[in-house]
N, C-alpha and C positions, 0 to 999 in steps of 0.2 A: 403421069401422075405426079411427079417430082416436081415438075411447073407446074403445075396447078401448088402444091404446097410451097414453093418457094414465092410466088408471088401471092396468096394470104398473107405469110411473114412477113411480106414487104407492105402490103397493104395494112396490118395488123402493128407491126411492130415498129419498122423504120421510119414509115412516111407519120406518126405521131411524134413520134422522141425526135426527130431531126428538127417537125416545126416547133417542139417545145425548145429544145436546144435554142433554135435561132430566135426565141420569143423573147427566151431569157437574155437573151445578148443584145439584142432591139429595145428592151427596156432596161437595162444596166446605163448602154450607151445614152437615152432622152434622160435616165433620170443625174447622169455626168454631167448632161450640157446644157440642164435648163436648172442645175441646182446655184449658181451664181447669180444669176436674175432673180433668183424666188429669196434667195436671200437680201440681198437687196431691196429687193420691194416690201418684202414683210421686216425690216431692222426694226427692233425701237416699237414692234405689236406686241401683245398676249404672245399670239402665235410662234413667234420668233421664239420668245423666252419659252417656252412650252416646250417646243423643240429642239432649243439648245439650252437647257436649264444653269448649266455652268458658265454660260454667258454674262 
């Protein structure tokens, strides 16, 4: 009975929060290394100034 409740847990609670975990760390890291590019490409638009209003 105890394995059977320990692996719902795991199925319920772990294996969610771990891929959330690693989702958020997957997307921190693409939005780190493609924010140089996109600034660059958009300098000198609406969009830039939108974005960066102090600019």
């Amino acid at each position: 009975m105890a394995g059977v409740v320990i692996i719902i847990l795991v199925l319920v609670i772990a294996i969610p929060v771990g891929f959330l975990m690693t989702m958020s760390v997957v997307a921190g890291v693409l939005g780190w290394s493609v924010e140089d590019e996109v600034d660059v490409t958009y300098a000198g638009t609406e969009d830039y100034a939108l974005a960066y209003p102090e600019a």
